[in-house]
C-alpha positions in Angstrom: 8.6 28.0 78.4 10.2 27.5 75.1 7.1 28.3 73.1 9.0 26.8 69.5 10.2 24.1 71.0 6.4 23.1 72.6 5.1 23.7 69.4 7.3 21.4 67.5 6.7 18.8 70.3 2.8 19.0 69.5 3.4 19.0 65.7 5.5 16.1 66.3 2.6 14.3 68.6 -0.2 15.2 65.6 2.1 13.8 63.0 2.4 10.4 65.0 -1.4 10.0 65.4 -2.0 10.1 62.2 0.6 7.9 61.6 -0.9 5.4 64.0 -4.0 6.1 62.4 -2.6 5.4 58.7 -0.9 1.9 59.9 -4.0 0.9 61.5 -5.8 1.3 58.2 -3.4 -0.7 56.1 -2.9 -2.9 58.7 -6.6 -3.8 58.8 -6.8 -3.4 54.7 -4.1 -6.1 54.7 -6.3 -8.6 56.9 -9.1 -8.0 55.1 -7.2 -9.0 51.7 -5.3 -11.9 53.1 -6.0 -15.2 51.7 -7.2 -17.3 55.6 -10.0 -18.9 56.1 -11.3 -20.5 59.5 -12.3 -20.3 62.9 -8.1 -18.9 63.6 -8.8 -15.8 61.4 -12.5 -15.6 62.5 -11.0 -15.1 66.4 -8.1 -13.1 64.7 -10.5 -10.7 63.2 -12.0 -10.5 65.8 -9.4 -9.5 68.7 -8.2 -7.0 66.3 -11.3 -5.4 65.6 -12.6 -5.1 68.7 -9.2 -4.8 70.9 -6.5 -3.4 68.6 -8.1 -1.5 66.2 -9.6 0.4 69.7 -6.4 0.1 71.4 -4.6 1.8 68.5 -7.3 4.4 67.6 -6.8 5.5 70.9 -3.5 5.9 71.5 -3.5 8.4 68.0 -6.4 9.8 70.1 -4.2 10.3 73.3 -1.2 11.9 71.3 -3.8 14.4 69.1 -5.1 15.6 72.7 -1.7 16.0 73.9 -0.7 17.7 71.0 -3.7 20.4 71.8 -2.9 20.7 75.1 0.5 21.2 74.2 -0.8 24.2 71.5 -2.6 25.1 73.6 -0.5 25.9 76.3 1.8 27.6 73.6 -1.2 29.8 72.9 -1.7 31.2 76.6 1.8 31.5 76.9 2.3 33.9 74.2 -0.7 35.9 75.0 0.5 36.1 78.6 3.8 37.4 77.0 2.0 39.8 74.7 
């Protein structure tokens, strides 16, 4: 195993979930401070509340695991080495 190069690839995954975390939040700061009013923006706050918001939270879930797995695996490694 290339331990440095596993543990850039779970820096990398980290650094993308909480970029996916940051967009979601001004994505959903943006929605809140648009100007639409309606039954269209009702059922458009709605879908992405309740599906996107989730659907994005848990893909920068999904990477943040990966990334400690990935660590993780770095770790054993090097003790196993050791």
């Amino acid at each position: 195993m290339d331990t440095e190069r596993v543990q850039d690839l779970a820096r990398q995954m980290a650094e993308v979930a909480d970029r996916v975390r940051a967009i979601e939040t001004r994505l959903s700061a943006q929605l809140a401070a648009t100007e639409w009013v309606g039954s269209d923006r009702t059922r458009f706050e709605a879908d992405w509340t309740a599906q996107h918001v989730v659907a994005l939270r848990q893909a920068a879930d999904v990477l943040d695991e990966a990334a400690h797995v990935a660590a993780d695996n770095v770790r054993e490694q090097e003790g196993a080495s050791a």
